[in-house]
C-alpha positions as CSV (number, residue, x, y, z in Angstrom):
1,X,7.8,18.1,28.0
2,X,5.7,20.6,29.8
3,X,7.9,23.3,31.6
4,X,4.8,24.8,33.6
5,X,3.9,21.7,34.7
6,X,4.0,23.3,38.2
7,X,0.6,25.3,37.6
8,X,-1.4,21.9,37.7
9,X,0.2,21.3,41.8
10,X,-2.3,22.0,44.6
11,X,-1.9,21.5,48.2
12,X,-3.4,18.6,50.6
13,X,-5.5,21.4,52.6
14,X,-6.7,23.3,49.4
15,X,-10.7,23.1,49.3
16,X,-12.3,21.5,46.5
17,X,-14.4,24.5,45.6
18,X,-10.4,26.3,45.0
19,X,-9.1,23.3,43.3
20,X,-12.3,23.2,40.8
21,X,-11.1,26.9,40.3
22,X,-7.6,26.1,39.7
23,X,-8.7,23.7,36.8
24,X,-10.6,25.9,35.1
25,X,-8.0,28.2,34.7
26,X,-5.3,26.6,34.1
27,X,-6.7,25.5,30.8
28,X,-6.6,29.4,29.9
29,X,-2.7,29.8,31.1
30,X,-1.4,27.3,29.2
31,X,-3.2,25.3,26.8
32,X,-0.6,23.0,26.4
33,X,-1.3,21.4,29.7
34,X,-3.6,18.7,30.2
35,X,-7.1,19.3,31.1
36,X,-9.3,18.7,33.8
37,X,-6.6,17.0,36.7
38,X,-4.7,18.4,39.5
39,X,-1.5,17.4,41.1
40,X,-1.8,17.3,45.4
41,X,1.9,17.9,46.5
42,X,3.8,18.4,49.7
43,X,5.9,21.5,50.2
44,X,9.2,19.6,48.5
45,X,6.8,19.2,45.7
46,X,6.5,15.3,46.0
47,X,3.2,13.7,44.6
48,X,0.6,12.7,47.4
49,X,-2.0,12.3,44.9
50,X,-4.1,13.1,42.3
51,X,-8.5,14.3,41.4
52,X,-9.8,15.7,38.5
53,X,-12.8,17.7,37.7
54,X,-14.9,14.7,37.6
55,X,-14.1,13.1,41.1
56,X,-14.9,17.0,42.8
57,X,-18.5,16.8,40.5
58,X,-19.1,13.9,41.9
59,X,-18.8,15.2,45.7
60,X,-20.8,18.4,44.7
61,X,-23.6,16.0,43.6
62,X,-23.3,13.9,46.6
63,X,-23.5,17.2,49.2
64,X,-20.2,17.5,49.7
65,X,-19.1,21.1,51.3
66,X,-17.1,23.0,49.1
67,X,-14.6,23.6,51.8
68,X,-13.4,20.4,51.8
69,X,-10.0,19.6,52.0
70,X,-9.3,17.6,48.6
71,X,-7.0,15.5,50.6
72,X,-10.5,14.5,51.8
73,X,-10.9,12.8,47.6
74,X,-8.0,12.4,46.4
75,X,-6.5,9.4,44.7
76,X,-3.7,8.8,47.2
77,X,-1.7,5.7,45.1
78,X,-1.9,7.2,41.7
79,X,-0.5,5.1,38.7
80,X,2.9,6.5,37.9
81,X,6.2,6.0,36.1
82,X,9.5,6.5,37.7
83,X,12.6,7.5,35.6
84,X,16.2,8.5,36.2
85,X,15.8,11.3,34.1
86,X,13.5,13.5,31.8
87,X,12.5,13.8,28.9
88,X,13.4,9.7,28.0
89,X,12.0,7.3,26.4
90,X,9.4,5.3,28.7
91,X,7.4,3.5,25.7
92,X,9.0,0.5,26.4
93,X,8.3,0.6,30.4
94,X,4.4,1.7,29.5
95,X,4.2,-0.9,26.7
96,X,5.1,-3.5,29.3
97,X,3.1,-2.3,31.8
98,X,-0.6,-2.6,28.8
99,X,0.5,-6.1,28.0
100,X,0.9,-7.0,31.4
101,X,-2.7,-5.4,32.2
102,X,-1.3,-3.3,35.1
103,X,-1.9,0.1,33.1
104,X,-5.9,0.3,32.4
105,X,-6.5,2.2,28.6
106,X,-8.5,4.7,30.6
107,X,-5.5,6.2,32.0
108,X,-3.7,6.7,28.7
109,X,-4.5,10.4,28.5
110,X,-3.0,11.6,31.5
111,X,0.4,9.3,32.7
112,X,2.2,10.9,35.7
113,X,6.0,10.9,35.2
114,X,8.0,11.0,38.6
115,X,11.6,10.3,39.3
116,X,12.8,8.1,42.0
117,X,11.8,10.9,44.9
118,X,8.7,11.0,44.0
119,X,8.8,14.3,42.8
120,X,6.5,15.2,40.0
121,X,8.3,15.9,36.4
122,X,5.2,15.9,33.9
123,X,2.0,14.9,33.1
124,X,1.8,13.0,28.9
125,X,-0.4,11.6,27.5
126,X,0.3,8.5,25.6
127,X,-0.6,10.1,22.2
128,X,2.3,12.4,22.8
129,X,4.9,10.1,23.3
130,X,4.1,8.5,20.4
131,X,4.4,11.4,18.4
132,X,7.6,12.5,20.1
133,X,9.9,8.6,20.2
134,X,11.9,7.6,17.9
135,X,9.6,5.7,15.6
136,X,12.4,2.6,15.0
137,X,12.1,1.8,18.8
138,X,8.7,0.6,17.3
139,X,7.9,-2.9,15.6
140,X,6.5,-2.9,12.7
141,X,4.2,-6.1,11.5
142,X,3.3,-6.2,7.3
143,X,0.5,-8.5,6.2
144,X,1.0,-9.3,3.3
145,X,4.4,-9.9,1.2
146,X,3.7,-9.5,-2.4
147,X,4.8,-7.0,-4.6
148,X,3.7,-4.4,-2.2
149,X,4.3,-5.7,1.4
150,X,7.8,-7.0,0.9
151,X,9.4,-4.0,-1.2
152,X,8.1,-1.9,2.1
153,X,9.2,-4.3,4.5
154,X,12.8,-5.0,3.5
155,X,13.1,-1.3,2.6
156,X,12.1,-0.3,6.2
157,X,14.4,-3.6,7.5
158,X,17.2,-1.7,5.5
159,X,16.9,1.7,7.9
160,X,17.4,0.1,10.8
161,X,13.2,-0.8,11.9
162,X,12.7,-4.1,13.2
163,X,9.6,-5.8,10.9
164,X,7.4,-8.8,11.2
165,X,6.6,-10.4,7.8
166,X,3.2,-12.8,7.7
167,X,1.6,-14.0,4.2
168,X,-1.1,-16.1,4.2
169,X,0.5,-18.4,1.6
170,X,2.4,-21.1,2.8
171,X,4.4,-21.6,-0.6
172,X,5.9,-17.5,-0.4
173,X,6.5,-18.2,3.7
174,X,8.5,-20.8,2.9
175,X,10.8,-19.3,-0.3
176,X,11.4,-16.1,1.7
177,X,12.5,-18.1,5.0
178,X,15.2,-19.9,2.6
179,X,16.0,-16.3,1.5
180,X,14.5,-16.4,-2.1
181,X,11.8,-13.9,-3.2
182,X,9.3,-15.3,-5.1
183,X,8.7,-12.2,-7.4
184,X,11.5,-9.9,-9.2
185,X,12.9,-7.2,-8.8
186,X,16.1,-5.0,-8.8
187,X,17.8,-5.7,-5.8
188,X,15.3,-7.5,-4.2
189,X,17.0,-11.1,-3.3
190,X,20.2,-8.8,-2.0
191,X,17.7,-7.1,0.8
192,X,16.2,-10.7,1.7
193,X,19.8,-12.5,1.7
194,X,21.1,-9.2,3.7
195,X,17.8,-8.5,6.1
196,X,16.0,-11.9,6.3
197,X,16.4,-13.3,10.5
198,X,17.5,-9.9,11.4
199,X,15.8,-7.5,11.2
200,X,12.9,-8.8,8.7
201,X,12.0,-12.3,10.5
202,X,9.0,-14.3,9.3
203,X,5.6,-14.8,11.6
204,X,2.7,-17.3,11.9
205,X,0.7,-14.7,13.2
206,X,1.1,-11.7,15.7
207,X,0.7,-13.2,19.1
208,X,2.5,-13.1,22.1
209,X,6.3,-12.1,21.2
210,X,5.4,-11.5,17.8
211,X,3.2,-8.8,18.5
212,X,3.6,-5.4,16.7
213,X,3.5,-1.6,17.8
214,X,2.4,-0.6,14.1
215,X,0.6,-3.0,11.4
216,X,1.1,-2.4,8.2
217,X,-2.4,-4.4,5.6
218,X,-0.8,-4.9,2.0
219,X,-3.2,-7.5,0.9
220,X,-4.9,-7.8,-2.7
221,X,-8.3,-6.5,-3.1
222,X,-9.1,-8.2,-6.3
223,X,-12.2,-7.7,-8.6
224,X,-15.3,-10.1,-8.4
225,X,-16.5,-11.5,-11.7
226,X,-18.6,-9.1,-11.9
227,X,-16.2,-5.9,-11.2
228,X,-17.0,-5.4,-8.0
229,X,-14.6,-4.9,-4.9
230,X,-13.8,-8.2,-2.9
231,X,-12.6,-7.3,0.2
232,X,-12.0,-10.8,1.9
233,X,-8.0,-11.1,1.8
234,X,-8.6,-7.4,3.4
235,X,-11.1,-9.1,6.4
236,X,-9.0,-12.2,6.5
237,X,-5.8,-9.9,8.0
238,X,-7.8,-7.0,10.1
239,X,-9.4,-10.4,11.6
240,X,-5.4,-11.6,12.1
241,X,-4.9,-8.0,13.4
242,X,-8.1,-7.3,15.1
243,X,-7.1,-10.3,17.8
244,X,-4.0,-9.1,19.2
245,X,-4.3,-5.1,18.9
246,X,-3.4,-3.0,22.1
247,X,-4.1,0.7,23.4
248,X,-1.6,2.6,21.5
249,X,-1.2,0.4,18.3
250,X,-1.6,1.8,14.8
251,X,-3.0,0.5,11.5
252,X,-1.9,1.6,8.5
253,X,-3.8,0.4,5.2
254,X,-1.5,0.0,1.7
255,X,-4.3,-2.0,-0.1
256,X,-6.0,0.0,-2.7
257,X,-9.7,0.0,-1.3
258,X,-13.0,1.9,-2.4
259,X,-13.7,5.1,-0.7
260,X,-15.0,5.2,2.3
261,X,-13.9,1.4,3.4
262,X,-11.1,2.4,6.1
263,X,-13.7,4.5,7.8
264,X,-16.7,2.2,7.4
265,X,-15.1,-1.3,7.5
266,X,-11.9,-1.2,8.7
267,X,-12.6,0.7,11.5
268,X,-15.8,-0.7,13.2
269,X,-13.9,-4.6,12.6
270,X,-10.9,-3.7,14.4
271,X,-13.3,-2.4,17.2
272,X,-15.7,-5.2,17.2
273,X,-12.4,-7.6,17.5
274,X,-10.3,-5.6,20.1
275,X,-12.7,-4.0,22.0
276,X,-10.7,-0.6,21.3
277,X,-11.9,2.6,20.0
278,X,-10.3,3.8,16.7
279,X,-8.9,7.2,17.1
280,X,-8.7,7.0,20.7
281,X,-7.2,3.7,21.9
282,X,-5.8,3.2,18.4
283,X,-4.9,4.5,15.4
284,X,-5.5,4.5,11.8
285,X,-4.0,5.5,8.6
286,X,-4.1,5.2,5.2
287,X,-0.7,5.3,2.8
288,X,-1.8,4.2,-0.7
289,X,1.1,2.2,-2.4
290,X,1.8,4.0,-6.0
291,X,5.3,2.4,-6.7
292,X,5.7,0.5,-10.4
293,X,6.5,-2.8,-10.6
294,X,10.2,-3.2,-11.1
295,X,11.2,0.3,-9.6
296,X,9.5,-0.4,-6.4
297,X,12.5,-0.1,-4.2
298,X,13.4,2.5,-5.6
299,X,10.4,4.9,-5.8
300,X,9.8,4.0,-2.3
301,X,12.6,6.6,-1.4
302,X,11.9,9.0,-3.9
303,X,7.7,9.3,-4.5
304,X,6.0,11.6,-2.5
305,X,4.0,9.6,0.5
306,X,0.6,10.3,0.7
307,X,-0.8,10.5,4.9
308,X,-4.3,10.5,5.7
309,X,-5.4,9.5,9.3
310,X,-8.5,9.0,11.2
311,X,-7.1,11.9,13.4
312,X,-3.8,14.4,13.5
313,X,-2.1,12.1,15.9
314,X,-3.0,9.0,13.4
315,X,-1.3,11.2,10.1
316,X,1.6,12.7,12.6
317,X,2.8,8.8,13.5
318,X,2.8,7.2,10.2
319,X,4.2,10.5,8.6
320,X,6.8,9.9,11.4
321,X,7.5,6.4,9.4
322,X,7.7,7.5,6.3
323,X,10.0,10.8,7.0
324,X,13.1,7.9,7.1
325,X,12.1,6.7,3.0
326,X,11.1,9.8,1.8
327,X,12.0,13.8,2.7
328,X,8.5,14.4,0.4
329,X,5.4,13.8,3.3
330,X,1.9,14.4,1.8
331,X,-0.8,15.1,3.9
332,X,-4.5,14.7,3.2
333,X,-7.4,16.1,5.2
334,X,-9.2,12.7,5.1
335,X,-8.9,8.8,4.7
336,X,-11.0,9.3,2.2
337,X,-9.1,11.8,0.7
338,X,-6.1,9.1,1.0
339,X,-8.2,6.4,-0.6
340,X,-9.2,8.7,-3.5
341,X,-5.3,9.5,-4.4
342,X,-4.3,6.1,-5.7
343,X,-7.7,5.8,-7.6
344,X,-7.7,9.0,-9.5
345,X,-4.0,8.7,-10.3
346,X,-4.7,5.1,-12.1
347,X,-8.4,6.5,-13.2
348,X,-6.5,9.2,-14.9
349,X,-3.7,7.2,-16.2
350,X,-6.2,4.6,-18.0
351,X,-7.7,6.9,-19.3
352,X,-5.0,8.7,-21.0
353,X,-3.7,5.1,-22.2
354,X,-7.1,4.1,-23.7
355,X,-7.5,7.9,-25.7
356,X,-3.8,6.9,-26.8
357,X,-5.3,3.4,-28.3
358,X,-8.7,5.0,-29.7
359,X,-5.8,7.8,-31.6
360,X,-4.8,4.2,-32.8
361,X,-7.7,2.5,-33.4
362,X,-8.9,5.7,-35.9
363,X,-5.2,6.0,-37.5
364,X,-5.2,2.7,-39.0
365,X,-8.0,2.8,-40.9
366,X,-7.2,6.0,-42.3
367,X,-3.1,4.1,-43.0
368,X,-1.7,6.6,-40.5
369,X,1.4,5.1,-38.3
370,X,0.4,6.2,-35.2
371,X,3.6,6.1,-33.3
372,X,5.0,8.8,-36.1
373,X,1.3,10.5,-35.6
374,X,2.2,11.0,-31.1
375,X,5.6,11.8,-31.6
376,X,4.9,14.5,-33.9
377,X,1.9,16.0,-32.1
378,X,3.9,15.7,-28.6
379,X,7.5,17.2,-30.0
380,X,8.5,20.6,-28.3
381,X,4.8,20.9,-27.7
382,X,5.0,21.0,-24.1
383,X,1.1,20.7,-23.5
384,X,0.9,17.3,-25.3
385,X,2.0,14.4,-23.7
386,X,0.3,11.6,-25.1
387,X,1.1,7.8,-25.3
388,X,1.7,5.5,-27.1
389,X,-0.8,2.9,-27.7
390,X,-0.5,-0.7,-26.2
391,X,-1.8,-4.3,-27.4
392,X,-3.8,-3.3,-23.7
393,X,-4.1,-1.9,-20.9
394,X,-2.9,-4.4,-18.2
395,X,-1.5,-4.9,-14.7
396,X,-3.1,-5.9,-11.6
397,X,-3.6,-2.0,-10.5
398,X,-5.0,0.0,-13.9
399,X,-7.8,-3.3,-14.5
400,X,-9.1,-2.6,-11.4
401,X,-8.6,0.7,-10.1
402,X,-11.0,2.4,-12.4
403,X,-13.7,0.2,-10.9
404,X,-13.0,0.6,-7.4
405,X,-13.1,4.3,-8.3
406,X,-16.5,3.5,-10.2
407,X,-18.0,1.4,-7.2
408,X,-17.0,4.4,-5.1
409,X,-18.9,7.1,-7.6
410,X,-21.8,5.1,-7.7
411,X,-22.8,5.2,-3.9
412,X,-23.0,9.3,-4.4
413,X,-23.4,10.2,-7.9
414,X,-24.5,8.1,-11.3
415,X,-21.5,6.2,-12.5
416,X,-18.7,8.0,-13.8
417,X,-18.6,7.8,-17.9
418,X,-14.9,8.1,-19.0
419,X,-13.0,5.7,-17.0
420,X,-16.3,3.0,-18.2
421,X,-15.7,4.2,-21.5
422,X,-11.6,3.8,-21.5
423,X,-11.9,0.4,-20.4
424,X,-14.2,-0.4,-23.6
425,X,-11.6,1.2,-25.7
426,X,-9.2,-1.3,-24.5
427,X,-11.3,-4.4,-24.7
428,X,-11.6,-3.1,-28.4
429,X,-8.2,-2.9,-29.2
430,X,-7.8,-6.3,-27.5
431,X,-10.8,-7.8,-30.2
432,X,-9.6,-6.0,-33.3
433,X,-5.9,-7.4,-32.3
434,X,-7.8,-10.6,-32.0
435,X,-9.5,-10.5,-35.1
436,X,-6.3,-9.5,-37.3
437,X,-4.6,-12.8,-36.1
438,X,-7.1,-15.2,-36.5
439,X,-8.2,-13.7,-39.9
440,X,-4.5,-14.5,-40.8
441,X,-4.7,-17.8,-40.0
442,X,-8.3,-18.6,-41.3
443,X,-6.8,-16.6,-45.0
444,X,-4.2,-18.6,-45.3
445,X,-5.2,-22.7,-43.9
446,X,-2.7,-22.3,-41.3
447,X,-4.9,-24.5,-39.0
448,X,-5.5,-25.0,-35.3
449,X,-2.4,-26.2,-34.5
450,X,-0.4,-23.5,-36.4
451,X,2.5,-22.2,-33.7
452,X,2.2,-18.9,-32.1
453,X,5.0,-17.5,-30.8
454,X,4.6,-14.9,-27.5
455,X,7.3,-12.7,-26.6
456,X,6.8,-10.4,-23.4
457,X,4.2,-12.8,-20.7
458,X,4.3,-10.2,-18.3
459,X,2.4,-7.2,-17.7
460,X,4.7,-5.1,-19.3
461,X,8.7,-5.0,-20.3
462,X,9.8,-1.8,-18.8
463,X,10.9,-1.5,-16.0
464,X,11.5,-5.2,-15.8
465,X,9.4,-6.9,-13.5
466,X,7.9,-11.0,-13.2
467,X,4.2,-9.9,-12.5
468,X,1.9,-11.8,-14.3
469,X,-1.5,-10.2,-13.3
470,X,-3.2,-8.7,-15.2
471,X,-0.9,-9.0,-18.2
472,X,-2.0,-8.6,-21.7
473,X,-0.2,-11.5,-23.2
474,X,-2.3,-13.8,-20.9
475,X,-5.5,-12.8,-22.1
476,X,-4.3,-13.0,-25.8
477,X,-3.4,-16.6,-24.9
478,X,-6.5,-17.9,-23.4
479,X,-8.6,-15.9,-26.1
480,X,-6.6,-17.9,-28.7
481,X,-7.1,-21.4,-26.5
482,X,-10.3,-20.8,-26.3
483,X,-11.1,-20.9,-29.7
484,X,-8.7,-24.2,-30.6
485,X,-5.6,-23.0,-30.9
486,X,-3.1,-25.2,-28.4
487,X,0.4,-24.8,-29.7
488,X,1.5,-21.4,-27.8
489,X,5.0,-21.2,-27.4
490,X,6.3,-18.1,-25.2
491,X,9.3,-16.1,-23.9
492,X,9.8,-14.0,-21.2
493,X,13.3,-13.8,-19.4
494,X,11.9,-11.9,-16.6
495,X,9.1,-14.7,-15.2
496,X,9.4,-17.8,-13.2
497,X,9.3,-20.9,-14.7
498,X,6.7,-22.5,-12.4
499,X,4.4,-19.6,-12.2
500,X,2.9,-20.1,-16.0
501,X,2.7,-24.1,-15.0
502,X,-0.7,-25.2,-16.3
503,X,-1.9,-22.5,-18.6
504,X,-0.8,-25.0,-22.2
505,X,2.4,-21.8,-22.8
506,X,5.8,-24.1,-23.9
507,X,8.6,-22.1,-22.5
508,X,11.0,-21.5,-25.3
509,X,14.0,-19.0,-25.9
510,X,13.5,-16.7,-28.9
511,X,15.7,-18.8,-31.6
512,X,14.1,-22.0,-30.9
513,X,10.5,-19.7,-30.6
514,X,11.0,-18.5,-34.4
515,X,11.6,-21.8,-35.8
516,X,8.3,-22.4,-38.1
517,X,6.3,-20.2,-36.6
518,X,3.4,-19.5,-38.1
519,X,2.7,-16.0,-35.8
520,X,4.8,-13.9,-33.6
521,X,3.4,-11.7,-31.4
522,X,5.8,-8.9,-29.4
523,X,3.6,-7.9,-27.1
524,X,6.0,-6.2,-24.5
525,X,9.0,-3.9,-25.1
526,X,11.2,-5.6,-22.1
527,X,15.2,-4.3,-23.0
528,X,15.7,-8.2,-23.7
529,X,13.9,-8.1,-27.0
530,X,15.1,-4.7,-28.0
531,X,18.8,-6.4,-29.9
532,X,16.8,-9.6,-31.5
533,X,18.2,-10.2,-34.9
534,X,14.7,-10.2,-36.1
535,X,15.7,-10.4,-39.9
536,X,17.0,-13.2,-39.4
537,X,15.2,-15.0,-36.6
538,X,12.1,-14.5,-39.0
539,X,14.1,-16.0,-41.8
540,X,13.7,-19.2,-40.1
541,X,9.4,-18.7,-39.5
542,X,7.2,-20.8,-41.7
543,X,6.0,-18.8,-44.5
544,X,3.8,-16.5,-44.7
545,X,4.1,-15.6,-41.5
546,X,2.5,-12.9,-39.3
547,X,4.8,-10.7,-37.2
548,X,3.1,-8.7,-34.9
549,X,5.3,-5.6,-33.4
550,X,2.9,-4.0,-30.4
551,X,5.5,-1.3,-29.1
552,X,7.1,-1.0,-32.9
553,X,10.0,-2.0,-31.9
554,X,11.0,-3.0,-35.7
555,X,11.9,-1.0,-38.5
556,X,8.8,-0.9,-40.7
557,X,10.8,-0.2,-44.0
558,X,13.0,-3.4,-43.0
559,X,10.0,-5.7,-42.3
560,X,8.6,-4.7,-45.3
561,X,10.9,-6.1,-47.6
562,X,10.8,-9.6,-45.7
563,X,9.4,-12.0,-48.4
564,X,6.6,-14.0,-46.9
565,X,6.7,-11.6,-43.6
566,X,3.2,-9.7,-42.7
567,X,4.5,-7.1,-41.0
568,X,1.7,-5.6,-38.1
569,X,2.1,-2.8,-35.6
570,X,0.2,-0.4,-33.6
């Protein structure tokens, strides 16, 4: 609220040459007021109209004496908004009025506020009541509702903002509207069941009723087969977005895109589609997602949220959002500053996993047990924090992260060495793995249809989660398929039945698993697996058997003395 709002007022009889004047200074009085407009009133200080600096140029050009009385100009029936009182909320009323296309997006900058006298109480512009409402007055619409989009929107549902939910697939539409999530995670279905026709309600799109004051893109932006970004889940739902934007509407991006792409891409389509200007008729942010699988509800109200926007009013808004998860509010100077967080976080962490299995890949041929190697070099040495090696390095973020960040680097400098190099440390701890298993089986006849026994499909076992991309098991499994071996049995109490349908994996428990198997693999450390009678479970494998501990979750010493038992870790 401006409280010199006064110093914009003029009279009917003022010239234009003294009104000119009085914009130009008022600029220098208080620059909080808006520029370049002047306020004609009558004595009792009731709005008769309005000019600006550009309707008095346009005189001057035309010939016009400088003496003349503005009321000569002015704008007599200027667009206004009348309240009861001041400062309150009007978003609704304006938001009305854009739909309705009585308010043209020109006028945005400078909206006259009057009560019902007439009488002139201030002069916002749109950007500012955005920045000062209550941000749950707004709707929120998430494309997207995988792991990403529904953890945000039933977390937001939860503190009282009223979200849209749209998902291209028909099959995760239709399990959420019957109150199921198709993915898990802690507390998860409890949110749905709790939220779900309230205030999280499933859309076919964002038109009419459905539309959104703030869109939130959490779509995929998988790797092509030849590791480079494909951005056309990303097209498919600015395109969905694009259609029904409106003056005042932001765009927030989650999706973990190559530098540059909000500015270059995201931008110019929403534009093209909406006829808008980004930054001035709308806004745009980016929030990279950095939540783990299986703790995502949870570190949505405890990481730090990272704001970078194509302009201060773009960062101030979603920051606005965000303030109700998280007390910790990170801005950035840049989108791309925004886009670069999420990349060099899961650059770096690559990295540091793929030097952890090279420590590996080194210790076992000179017989070192490498998980007694890292806890030794890391204990009370505070400047060490390495870890421990993995069968891979997997999930749908860390296999293709490094690339985007790649893709990025290329297009300024030569490509960047390390995070190329990490990712051929893991494919070579994926083939030596490989190659220990199917040497076992070659050495001792077991044949192609000799049972192999997978315990952990997902990703990973801790925290507990049901993703299946990018998991390590997986790959092991088609490796082994592809070369002729068909009788996979595996176990995983985290993962849906129906999503490993088709790929030749017989769904067992771990007793009926064991039973003459010829290997085992353990290939995630999910708290399941971590009270397995393994002595005896193994008693019951067909000899010699091949037990493969990835996260050394066994007792070498008591492997060891197992008669027919090759005992294998990392």
């Amino acid at each position: 609220m401006h409280t010199s709002i006064s110093k914009l007022f003029v009279k009917a009889g003022d010239t234009l040459q003294t009104v000119m004047d009085r914009m130009n200074n008022v600029r220098k009085e208080d620059a909080s007021l808006p520029r370049g407009i002047a306020l004609v009133v009558d004595t009792g200080k009731r709005l008769l109209g309005i000019v600006t600096d550009g309707d008095v140029r346009r005189e001057f050009s035309k010939g016009t004496p400088a003496g003349t009385p503005v009321s000569k100009i002015m704008t007599k029936k200027p667009g206004t908004i009348t309240v009861d009182r001041w400062p309150s909320n009007i978003l609704p009323v304006l938001s009305d009025k854009i739909k309705a296309g009585s308010w043209p997006k020109e006028r945005l900058e400078k909206i006259i506020i009057v009560d019902k006298k007439n009488h002139v109480l201030d002069v916002v512009s749109f950007y500012d009541l955005i920045h000062t409402s209550d941000v749950r007055y707004k709707h929120i619409g998430i494309v997207g509702l995988g792991y990403v989009g529904l953890t945000l929107a039933l977390t937001l549902a939860d503190l009282g903002f009223r979200v849209k939910g749209h998902d291209n697939n028909k099959k995760v539409m239709e399990a959420l509207g019957k109150g199921r999530a198709h993915f898990f995670e802690e507390g998860l279905d409890e949110l749905l069941t709790e939220h779900i026709g309230k205030n999280f309600v499933l859309v076919d799109d964002f038109k009419g009723g459905n539309n959104a004051d703030i869109y939130i893109v959490a779509v995929g932006t998988p790797l092509t087969s030849k590791n480079q970004p494909d951005l056309t889940a990303l097209k498919g739902s600015l395109t969905t977005i694009g259609k029904v934007l409106k003056p005042g509407d932001a765009v927030v991006l989650r999706s973990t895109v190559p530098i540059g792409t909000t500015r270059n891409f995201v931008i110019p389509l929403l534009e093209k589609l909406s006829r808008l200007k980004g930054g001035e008729d709308f806004l745009v942010s980016f929030a990279p997602e950095r939540t783990v699988a299986g703790k995502a509800l949870e570190e949505l109200k405890t990481l730090p949220q990272i704001i970078g926007g194509v302009n201060h009013a773009a960062s101030e808004l979603i920051a606005n959002m965000f303030s109700f998860l998280t007390r910790s509010i990170i801005h950035v100077d840049s989108l791309e500053a925004a886009e670069m967080v999420k990349l060099i976080n899961n650059s770096y962490r690559d990295v540091t996993f793929a030097f952890a299995n090279e420590v590996s890949l080194v210790a076992q041929e000179w017989n070192v047990h490498t998980k007694k190697l890292i806890e030794a070099a890391n204990y009370g040495y505070t400047r060490s924090t390495i870890p421990l090696p993995s069968p891979g390095v997997g999930g749908y973020c860390l296999e293709k992260d490094p690339f985007l960040f790649m893709a990025s680097a290329k297009e300024k400098i030569n490509k960047p060495k390390l995070p190329e190099h990490a990712r051929s440390v893991t494919n070579a701890m994926r083939k030596k793995i490989l190659t220990d298993i199917i040497s076992f089986l070659n050495t001792h006849k077991k044949g192609k249809n000799a049972k192999i026994l997978v315990l952990g499909l997902a990703f990973k076992g801790r925290p507990e989660t049901s993703d299946l991309r990018g998991s390590t098991s997986l790959a092991y499994i088609t490796d082994l398929q592809s070369k002729g071996y068909k009788n996979i049995w595996g176990c995983d109490p985290s993962v849906f039945a129906h999503e490993l349908e088709g790929r030749g994996i017989t769904l067992t428990n771990p007793k009926e698993g064991f039973k003459n198997a010829d290997v085992v693999l353990l290939m995630t450390n999910n708290p399941a697996f971590d009270d397995l009678p393994l002595k005896r479970l193994l008693e019951t494998t067909k000899k010699p058997v091949l037990f493969f501990d990835a996260w050394n979750i066994a007792s070498p010493a008591d492997m060891q003395k197992l008669p027919g038992v090759l005992y294998k870790h990392l």
